[in-house]
C-alpha positions as CSV (number, residue, x, y, z in Angstrom):
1,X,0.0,0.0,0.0
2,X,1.8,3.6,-0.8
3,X,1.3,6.8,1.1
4,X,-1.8,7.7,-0.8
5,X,-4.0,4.4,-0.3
6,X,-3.0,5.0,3.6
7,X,-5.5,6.9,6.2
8,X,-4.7,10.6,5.9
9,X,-4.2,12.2,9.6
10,X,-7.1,15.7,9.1
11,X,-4.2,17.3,11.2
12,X,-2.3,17.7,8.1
13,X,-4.6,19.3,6.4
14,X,-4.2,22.4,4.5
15,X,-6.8,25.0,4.8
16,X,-6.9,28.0,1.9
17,X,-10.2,29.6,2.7
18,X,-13.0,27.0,2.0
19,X,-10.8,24.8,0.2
20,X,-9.0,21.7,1.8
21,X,-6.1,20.7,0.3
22,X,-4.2,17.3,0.6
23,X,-1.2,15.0,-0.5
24,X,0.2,16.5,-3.5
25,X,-2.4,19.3,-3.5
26,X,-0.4,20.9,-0.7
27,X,1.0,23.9,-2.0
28,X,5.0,24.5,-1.4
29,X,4.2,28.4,-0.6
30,X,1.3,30.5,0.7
31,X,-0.6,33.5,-1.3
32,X,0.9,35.5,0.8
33,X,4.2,34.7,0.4
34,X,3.6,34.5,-3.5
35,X,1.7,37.7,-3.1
36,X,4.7,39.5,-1.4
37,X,7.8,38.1,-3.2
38,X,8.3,40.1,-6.4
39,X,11.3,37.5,-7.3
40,X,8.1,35.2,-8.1
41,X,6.4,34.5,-11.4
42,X,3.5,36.2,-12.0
43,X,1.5,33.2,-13.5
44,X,-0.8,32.2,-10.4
45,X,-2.7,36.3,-11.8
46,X,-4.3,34.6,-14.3
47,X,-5.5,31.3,-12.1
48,X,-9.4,31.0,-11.6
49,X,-8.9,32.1,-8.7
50,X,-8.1,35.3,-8.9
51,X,-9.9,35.4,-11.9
52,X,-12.9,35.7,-9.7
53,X,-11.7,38.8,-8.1
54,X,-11.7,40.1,-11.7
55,X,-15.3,38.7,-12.2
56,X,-16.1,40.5,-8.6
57,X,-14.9,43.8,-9.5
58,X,-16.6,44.0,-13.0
59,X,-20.0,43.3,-10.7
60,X,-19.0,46.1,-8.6
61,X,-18.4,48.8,-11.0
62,X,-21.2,48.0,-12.8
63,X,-23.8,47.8,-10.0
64,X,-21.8,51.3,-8.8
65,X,-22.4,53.1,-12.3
66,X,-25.5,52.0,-12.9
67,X,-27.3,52.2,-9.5
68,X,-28.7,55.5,-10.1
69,X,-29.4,55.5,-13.6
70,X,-33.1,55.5,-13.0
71,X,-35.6,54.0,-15.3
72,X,-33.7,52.2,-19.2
73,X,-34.4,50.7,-21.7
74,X,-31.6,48.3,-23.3
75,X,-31.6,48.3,-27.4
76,X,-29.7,45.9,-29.3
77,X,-28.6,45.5,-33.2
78,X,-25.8,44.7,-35.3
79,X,-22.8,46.5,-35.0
80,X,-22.5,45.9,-39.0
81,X,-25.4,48.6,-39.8
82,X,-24.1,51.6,-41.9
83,X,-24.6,55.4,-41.3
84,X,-26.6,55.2,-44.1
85,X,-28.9,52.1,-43.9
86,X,-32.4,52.5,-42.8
87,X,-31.9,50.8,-39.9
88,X,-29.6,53.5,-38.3
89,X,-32.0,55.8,-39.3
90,X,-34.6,53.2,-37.2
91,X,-31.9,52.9,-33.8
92,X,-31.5,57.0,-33.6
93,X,-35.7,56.8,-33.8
94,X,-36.2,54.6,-31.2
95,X,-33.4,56.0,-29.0
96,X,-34.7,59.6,-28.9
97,X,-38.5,58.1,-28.7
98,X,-37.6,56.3,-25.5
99,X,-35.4,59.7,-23.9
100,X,-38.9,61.6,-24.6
101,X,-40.7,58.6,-22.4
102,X,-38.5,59.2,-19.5
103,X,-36.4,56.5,-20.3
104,X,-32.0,56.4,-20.3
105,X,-31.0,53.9,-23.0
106,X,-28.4,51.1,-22.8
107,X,-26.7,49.5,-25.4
108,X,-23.6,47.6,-26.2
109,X,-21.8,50.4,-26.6
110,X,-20.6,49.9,-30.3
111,X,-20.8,51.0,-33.2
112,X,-24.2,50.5,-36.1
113,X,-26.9,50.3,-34.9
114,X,-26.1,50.4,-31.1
115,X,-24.5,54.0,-32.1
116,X,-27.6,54.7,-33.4
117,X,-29.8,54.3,-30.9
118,X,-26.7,56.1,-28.5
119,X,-26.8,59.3,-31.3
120,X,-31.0,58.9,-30.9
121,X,-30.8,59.4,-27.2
122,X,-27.9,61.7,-26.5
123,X,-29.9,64.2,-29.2
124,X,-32.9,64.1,-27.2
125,X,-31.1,65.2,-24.5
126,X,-30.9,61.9,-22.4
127,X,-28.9,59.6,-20.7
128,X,-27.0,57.6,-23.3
129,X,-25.4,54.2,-21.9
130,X,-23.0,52.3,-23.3
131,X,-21.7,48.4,-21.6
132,X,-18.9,48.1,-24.1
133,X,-17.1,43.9,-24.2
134,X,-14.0,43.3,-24.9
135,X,-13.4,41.7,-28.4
136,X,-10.5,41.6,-31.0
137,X,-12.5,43.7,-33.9
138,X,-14.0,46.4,-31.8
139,X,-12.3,49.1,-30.0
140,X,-13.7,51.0,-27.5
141,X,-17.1,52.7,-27.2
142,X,-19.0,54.7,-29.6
143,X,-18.9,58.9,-29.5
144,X,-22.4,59.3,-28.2
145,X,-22.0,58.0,-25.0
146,X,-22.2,59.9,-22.0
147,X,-21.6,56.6,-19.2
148,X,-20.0,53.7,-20.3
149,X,-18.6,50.8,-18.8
150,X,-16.7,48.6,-20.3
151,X,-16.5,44.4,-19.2
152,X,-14.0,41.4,-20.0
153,X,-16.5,39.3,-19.3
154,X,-19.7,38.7,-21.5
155,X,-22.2,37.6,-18.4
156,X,-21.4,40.2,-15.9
157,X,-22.0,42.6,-18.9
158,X,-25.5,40.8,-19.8
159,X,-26.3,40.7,-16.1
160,X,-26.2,44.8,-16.7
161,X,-28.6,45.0,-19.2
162,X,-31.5,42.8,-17.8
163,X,-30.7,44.3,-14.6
164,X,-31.1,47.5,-15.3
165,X,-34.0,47.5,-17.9
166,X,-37.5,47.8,-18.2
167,X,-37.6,46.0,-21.6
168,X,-35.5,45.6,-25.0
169,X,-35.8,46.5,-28.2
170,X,-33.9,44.7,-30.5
171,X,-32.9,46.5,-34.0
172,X,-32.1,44.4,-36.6
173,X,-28.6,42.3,-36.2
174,X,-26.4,39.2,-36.1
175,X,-25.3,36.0,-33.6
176,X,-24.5,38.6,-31.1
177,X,-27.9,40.2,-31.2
178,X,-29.6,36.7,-31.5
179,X,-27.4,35.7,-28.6
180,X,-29.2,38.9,-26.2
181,X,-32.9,38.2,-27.7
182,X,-33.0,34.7,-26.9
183,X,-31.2,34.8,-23.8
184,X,-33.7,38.0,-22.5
185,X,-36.9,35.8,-24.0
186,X,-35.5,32.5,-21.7
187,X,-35.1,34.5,-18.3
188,X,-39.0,35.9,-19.1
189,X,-40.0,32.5,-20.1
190,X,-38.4,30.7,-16.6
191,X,-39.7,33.3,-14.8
192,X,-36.0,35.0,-13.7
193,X,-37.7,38.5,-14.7
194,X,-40.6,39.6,-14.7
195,X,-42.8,42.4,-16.3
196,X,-40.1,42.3,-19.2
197,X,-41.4,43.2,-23.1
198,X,-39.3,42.4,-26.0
199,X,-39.7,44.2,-28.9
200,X,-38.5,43.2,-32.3
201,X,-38.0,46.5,-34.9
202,X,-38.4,45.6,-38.4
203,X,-41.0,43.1,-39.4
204,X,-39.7,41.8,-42.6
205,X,-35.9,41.1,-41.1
206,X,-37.7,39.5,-38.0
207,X,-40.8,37.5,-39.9
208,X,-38.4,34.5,-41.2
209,X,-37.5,33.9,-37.9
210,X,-41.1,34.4,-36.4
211,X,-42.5,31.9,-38.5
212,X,-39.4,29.3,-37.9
213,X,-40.4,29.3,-34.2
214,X,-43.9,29.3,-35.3
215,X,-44.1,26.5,-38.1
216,X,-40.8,24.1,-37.2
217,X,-40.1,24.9,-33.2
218,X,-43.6,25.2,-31.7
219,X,-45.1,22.7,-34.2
220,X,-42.3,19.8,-32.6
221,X,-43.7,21.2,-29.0
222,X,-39.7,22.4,-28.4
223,X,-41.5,25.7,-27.0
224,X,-45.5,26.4,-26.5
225,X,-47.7,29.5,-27.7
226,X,-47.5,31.0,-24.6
227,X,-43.5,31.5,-25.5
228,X,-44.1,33.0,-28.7
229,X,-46.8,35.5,-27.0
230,X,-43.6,37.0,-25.4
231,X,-42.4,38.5,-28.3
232,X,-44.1,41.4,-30.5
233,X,-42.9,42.8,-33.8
234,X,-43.6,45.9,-34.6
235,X,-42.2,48.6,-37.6
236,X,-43.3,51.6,-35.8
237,X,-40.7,53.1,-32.7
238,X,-43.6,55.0,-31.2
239,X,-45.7,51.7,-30.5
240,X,-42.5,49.9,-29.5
241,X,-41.9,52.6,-26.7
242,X,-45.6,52.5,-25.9
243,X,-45.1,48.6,-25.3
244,X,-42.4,49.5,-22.8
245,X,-44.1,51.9,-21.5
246,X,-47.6,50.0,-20.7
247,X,-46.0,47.1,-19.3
248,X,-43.7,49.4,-16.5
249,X,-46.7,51.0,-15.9
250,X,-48.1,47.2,-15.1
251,X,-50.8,47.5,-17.7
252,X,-49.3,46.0,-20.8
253,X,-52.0,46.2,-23.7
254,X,-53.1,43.3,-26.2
255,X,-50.4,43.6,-29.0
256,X,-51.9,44.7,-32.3
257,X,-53.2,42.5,-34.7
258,X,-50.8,40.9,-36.6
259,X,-47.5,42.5,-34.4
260,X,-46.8,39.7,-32.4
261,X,-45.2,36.1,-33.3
262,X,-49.1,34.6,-33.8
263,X,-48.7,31.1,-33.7
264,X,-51.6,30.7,-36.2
């Protein structure tokens, strides 16, 4: 039998916080000695663990910028939309028709259409918000926003949006835009939030998508009508922002005929 089949003696045992470490898990130094020796390697920075410190502080500085911000709206799209494509034109609509609501808008702090709807909101004379990520092919946060925090991490970031929010309104865009809608229509659907519209702008970019959920995903019983209810479609920024608007009010009208994902 060798030393590691053999009883272990708890006496031996090496505590670092919560975690009890044994045998060969004992560490030959402590954090504080690797914390204070500058002859060491800096290596055990980029561990998990102190990776969470990271994750911590990002939660911190969000919660601290945002705390006051007051009543938002987040509003997604495609960082790919041109200055001149009718969808910017759409974003700087909707972000200066939620400012003249009452509302501060968030977005990903980009550019397209998340400048847009920045551009939209700063001209209205609101708070325009901007969570910027950390990616190789963007850089840095878009000139019409007036707070912006930027993350390493994308679920502290999306933790900021829904947090923050009193709906979205989703502009027309990619997988990263796909990635927010579905993710924002999931916590509604399990009940994480509540009281939490979703709006799609643009009816013809949105439609193919409606009617995949409607005539491939609902008709395999993968997600119920009650699912697609969640979700209304609308070309018009004014009714979108009157969407918002009666739901954080708590009286969240019937969506028009034909503006929602009608599974028939």
């Amino acid at each position: 039998m060798n030393d590691t089949q053999q009883p272990w003696d708890e006496s031996h045992d090496y505590h670092q916080g919560p975690v009890v470490m044994r045998r060969s898990q004992v560490p030959a130094e402590t954090t504080d000695q690797r914390l204070l020796d500058e002859r060491g390697a800096a290596d055990w920075v980029h561990t998990d663990p102190w990776r969470v410190l990271r994750i911590q502080s990002e939660f911190v500085e969000g919660f601290g910028a945002l705390a006051e911000l007051g009543p938002a709206v987040s509003v997604f799209g495609s960082a790919r939309t041109g200055q001149h494509d009718s969808t910017y034109e759409l974003g700087e609509q909707v972000g200066a028709a939620l400012v003249r609501a009452g509302y501060s808008v968030i977005t990903g702090g980009g550019p397209g259409a998340m400048e847009a709807a920045n551009k939209g909101a700063l001209e209205a004379g609101g708070t325009s918000v901007g969570l910027g990520i950390e990616l190789p092919f963007e850089t840095g946060l878009n000139a019409f926003v007036d707070l912006g925090v930027n993350f390493r991490y994308f679920f502290a970031r999306k933790t900021m949006f829904v947090k923050y929010s009193q709906g979205f309104i989703v502009l027309p865009g990619g997988f990263g835009t796909l990635d927010e809608l579905f993710e924002a229509i999931t916590l509604v659907q399990t009940q994480k939030v509540t009281s939490f519209p979703i709006v799609l702008m643009g009816r013809t970019y949105w439609q193919g998508l409606l009617d995949w959920l409607s005539d491939s995903a609902l008709a395999a019983g993968t997600i119920s009508a009650t699912d697609l209810a969640l979700i209304t479609v609308t070309d018009d920024p004014a009714e979108a922002v009157e969407i918002i608007v009666a739901s954080d009010r708590g009286s969240a009208p019937q969506p028009p005929e034909g503006s929602g994902a009608n599974p028939e």
